[in-house]
C-alpha positions in Angstrom: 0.0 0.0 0.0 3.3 2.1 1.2 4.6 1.5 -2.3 1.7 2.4 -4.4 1.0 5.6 -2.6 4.8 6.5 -3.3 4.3 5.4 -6.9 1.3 7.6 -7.5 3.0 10.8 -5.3 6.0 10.8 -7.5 4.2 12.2 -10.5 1.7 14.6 -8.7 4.9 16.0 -7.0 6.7 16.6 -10.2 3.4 18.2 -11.5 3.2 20.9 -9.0 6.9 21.9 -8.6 6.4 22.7 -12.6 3.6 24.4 -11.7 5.7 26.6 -8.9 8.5 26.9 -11.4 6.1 28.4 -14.1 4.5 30.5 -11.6 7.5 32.2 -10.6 8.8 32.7 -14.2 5.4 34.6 -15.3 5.7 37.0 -11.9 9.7 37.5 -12.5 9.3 38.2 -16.3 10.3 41.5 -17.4 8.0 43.8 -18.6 8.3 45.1 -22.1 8.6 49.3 -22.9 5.1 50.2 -24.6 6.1 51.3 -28.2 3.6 53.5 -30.4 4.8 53.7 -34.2 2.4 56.2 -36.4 1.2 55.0 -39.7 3.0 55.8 -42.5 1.4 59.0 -44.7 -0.4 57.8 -48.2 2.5 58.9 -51.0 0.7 60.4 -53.5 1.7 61.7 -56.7 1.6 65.8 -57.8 2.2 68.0 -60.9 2.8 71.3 -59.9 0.4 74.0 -61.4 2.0 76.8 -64.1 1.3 80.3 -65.4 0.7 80.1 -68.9 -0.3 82.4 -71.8 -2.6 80.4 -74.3 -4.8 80.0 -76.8 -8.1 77.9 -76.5 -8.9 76.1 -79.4 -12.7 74.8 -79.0 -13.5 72.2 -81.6 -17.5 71.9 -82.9 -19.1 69.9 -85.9 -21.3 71.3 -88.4 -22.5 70.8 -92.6 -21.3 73.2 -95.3 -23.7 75.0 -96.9 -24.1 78.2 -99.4 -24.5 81.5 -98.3 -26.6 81.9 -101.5 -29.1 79.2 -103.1 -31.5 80.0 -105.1 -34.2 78.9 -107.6 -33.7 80.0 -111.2 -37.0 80.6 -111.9 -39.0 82.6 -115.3 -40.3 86.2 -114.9 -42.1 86.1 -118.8 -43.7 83.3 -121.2 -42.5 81.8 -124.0 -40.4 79.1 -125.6 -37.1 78.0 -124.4 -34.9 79.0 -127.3 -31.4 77.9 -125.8 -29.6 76.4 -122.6 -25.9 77.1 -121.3 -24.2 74.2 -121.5 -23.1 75.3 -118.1 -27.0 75.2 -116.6 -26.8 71.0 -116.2 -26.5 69.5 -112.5 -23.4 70.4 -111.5 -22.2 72.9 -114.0 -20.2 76.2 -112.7 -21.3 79.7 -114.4 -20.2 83.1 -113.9 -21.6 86.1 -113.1 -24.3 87.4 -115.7 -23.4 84.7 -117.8 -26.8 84.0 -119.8 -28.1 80.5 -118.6 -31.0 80.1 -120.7 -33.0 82.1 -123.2 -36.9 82.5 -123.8 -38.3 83.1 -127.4 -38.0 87.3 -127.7 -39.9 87.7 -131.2 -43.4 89.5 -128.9 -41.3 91.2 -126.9 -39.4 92.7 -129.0 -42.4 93.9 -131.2 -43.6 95.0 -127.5 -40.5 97.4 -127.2 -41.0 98.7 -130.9 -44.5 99.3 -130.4 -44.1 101.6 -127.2 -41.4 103.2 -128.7 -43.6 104.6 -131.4 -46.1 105.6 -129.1 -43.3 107.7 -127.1 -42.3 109.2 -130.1 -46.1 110.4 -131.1 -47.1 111.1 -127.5 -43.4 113.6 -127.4 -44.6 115.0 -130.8 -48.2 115.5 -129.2 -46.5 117.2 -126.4 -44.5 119.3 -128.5 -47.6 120.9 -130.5 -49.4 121.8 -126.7 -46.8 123.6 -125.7 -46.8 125.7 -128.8 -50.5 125.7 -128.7 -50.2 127.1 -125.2 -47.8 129.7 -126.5 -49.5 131.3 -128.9 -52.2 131.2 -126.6 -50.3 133.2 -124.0 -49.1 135.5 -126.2 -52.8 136.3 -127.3 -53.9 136.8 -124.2 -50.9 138.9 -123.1 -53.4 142.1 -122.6 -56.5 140.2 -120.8 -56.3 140.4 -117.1 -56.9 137.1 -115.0 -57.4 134.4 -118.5 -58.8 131.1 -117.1 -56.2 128.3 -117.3 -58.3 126.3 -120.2 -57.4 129.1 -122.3 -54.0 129.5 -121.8 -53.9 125.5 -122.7 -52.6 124.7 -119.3 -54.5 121.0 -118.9 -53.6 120.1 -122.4 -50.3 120.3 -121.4 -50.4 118.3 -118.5 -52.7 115.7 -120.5 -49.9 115.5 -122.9 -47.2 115.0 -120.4 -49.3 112.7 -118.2 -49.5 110.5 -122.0 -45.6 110.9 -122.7 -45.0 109.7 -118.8 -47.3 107.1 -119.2 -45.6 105.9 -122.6 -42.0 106.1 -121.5 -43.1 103.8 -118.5 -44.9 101.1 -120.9 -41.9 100.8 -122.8 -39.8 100.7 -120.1 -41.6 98.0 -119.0 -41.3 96.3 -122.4 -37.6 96.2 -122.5 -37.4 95.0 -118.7 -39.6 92.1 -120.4 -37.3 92.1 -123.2 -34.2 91.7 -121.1 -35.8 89.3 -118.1 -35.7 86.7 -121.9 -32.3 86.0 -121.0 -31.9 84.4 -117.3 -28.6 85.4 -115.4 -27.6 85.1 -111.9 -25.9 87.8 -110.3 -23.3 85.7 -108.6 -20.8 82.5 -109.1 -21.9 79.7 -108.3 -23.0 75.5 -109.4 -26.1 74.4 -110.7 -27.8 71.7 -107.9 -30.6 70.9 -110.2 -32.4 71.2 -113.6 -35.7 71.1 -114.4 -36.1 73.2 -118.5 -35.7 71.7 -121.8 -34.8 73.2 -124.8 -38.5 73.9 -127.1 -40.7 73.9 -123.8 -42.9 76.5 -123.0 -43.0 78.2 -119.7 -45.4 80.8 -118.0 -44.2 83.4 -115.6 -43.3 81.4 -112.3 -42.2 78.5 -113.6 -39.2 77.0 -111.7 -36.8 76.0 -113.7 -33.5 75.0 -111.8 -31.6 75.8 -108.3 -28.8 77.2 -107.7 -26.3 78.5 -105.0 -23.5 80.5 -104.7 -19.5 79.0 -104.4 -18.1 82.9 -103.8 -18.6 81.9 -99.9 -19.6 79.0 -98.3 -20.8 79.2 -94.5 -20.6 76.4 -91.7 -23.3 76.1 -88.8 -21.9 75.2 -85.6 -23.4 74.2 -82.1 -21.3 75.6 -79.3 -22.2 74.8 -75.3 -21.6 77.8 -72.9 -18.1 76.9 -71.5 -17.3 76.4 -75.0 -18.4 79.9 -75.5 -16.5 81.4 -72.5 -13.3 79.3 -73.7 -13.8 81.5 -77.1 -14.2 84.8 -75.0 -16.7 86.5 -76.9 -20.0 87.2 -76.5 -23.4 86.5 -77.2 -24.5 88.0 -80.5 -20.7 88.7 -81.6 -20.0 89.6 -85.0 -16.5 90.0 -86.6 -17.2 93.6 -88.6 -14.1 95.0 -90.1 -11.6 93.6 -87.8 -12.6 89.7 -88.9 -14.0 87.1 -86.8 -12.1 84.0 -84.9 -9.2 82.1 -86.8 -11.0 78.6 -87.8 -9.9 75.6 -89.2 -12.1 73.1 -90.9 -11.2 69.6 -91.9 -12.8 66.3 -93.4 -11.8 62.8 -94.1 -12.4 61.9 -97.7 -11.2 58.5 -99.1 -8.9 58.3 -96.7 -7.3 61.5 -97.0 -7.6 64.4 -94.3 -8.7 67.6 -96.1 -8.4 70.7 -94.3 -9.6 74.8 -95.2 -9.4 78.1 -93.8 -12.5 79.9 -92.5 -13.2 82.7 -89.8 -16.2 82.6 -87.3 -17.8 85.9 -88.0 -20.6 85.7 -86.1 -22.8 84.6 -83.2 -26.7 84.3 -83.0 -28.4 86.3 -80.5 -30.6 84.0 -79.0 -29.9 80.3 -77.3 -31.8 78.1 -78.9 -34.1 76.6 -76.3 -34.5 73.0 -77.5 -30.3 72.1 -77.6 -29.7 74.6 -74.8 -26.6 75.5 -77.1 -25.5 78.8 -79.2 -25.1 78.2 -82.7 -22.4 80.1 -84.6 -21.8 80.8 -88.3 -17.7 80.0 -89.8 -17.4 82.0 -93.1 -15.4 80.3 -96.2 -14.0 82.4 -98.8 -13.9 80.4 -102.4 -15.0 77.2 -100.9 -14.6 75.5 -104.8 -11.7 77.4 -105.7 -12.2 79.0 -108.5 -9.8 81.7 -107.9 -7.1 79.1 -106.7 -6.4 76.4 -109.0 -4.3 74.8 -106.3 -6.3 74.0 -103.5 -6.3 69.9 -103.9 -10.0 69.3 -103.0 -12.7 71.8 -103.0 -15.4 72.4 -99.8 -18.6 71.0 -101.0 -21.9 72.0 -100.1 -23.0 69.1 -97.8 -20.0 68.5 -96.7 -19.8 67.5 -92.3 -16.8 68.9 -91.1 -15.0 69.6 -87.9 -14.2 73.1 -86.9 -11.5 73.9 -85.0 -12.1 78.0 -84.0 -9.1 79.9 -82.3 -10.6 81.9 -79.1 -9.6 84.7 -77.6 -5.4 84.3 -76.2 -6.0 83.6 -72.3 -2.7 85.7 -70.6 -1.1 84.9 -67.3 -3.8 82.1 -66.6 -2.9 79.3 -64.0 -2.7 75.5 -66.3 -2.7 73.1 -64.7 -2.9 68.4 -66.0 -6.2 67.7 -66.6 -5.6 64.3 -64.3 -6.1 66.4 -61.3 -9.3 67.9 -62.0 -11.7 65.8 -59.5 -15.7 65.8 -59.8 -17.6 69.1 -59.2 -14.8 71.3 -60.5 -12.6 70.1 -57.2 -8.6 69.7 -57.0 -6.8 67.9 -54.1 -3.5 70.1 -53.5 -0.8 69.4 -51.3 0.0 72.0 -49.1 3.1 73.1 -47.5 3.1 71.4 -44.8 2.4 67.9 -46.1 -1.5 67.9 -45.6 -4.5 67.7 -48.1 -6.7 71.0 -49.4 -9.8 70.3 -51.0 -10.3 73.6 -52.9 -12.7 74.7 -55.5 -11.7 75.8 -59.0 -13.7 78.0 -61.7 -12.6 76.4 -64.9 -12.0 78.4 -67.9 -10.8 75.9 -70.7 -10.7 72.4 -70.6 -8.9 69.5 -73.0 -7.8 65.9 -72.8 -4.5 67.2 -71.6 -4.5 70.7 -69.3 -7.1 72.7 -67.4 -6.9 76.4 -67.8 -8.2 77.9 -64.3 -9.4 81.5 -63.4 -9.7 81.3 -59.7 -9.0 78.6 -56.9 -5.3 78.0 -57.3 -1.9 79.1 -57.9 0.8 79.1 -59.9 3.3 76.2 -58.0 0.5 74.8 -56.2 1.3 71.0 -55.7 -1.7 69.3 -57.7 -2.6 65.4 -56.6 -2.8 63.5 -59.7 -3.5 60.3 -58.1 -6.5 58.2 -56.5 -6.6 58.8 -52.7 -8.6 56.6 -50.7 -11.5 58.4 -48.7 -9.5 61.7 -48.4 -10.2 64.2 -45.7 -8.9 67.8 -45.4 -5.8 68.0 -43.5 -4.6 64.1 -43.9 -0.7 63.6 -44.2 0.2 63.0 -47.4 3.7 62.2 -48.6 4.9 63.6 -52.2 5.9 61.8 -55.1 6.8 64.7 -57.8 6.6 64.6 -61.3 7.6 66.9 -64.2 4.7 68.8 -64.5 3.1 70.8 -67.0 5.9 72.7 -69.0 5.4 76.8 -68.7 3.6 77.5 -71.9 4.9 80.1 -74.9 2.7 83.0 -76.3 0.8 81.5 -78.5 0.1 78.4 -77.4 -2.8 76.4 -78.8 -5.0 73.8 -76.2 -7.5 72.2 -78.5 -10.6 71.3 -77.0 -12.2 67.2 -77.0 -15.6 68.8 -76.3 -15.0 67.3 -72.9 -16.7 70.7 -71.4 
């Protein structure tokens, strides 16, 4: 019994003195020093902002079309006698060059005829006035003669008779000469509608026409467009020109571009597109004074307009990557710590934002994503190059991204 109580105390005592011995290790232990590290600042990257001079470009789309069309239409009756060979679709005339001709024999006789009766109704007024000479002269002694017999209304009646016959045959060879249709412009046939031995009446349309001296481009332009072009509503060019513009179109593969000027500005926004349409002017759009030009600005045509505004001087510029939702910019102060500011955007493109208020030139602009960012957070600085100081005339073409 001695020896199994010995044999089952062995391992209980062995138990509890590891039990002392861990007991006085945990109370004798050294405590360690509390350490507090703080978390590392978000490095973010920044583009520092620049002064620049520069000029917007703000790009729109629009269709060509004449500043003159036109329907050739006939102002007297009568046969067709002849056709220009220029007065088919497409054909080019000049400037009082006779199109088509209307059979002139009646009119003719018309102008013949009334110039016989202004030579009889002159003769007719020739023999009153001597008529009321002599009668004068007879009555040179009588006081107070009555104006019958000094032959006073037969004069008038025979001048009243000349007038009235120098009128009918000027009306007779207006008739004569409105036989020979002209335009009083350059310009291409669009369409043809006469034949040569068909009779017309007065009003009868017989072709349209437009204009190729100037060609005009409508454009739609939004209202930051419009203050990126810095002019106003209703603006119009006058003597000193409009806005530099440059117009260009793909065709067969090839990239076409002409010169043009916007010239003016309508005066009213139209209320369904909530946009202000402007008109780019084209000077010789077929080029007919200039052989050279390689493909000519056809009516019809849908072009892209790339209009010059107004320079923009000493204006902050800053990348257009830092330009956050609701005109906002994150900027990196000098003491390490996040501003949140609000910017009044003048000009904007894929590349820079020009900027009227809100920042500064050297500003430190954040250009990268920052995970829920609250004003004043640490932030730590990774630089970049930056937007390059611009020259005088430098051009930021708009992506209609504003």
């Amino acid at each position: 019994m001695i020896e199994l109580m010995k044999r089952i105390a062995w391992p209980a005592g062995v138990g509890l003195a590891g039990i002392a011995v861990y007991a006085v290790l945990q109370v004798t232990k050294p405590s360690p020093s509390p350490s507090f590290e703080p978390p590392a600042a978000p490095s973010v990257v920044v583009v520092p902002a620049v002064r620049a001079t520069a000029r917007p470009i703000v790009v729109a789309y629009g269709e060509v079309r004449p500043s003159v069309r036109t329907q050739l239409v006939a102002q007297v009756g009568g046969k067709i006698t002849s056709i220009a060979p220029a007065f088919i679709e497409g054909g080019r005339f000049a400037s009082g060059e006779v199109l088509l001709t209307i059979e002139a024999t009646d009119y003719r006789a018309a102008v013949d005829e009334r110039s016989a009766r202004v030579a009889a109704a002159s003769v007719d007024l020739e023999q009153a006035l001597a008529d009321a000479d002599v009668a004068r002269k007879q009555l040179l002694g009588q006081e107070n003669p009555s104006p019958l017999a000094l032959k006073k209304p037969q004069v008038a009646r025979a001048e009243a008779a000349l007038k009235a016959s120098e009128t009918a045959l000027a009306l007779a060879e207006t008739n004569l000469e409105r036989t020979r249709l002209s335009l009083p412009f350059t310009g291409r046939v669009e369409s043809q509608s006469a034949d040569l031995g068909q009779y017309v009446n007065p009003g009868k349309v017989l072709g349209s026409v437009f204009g190729t001296d100037k060609a005009e481009v409508r454009v739609a332009l939004t209202h930051s467009q419009l203050s990126a072009l810095g002019v106003p509503i209703g603006f119009h060019g006058g003597p000193q020109g409009g806005l530099p513009t440059t117009l260009s179109a793909t065709l067969g593969g090839t990239l076409h571009q002409w010169q043009g000027q916007l010239n003016r500005l309508d005066a009213a926004i139209d209320p369904a597109t909530r946009t202000l349409y402007g008109t780019v002017s084209i000077d010789d759009p077929y080029g007919t004074t200039n052989r050279s030009r390689a493909m000519p600005l056809a009516v019809g045509l849908y072009v892209e307009a790339e209009i010059e505004g107004r320079p923009l001087v000493d204006a902050v510029q800053m990348v257009a990557e830092g330009l956050r939702a609701g005109s906002e910019v994150f900027v990196l102060n000098g003491e390490g710590q996040l501003e949140v500011r609000q910017i009044d955007v003048v000009h904007r493109n894929r590349n820079t934002v020009m900027v009227s208020a809100g920042i500064e030139a050297g500003d430190q602009i954040i250009v990268s994503a920052i995970r829920n960012p609250i004003n004043g957070m640490r932030l730590e600085a990774i630089e970049t190059t930056g937007v390059s100081e611009a020259t005088t005339d430098r051009r930021l073409v708009d992506d209609n991204e504003v």
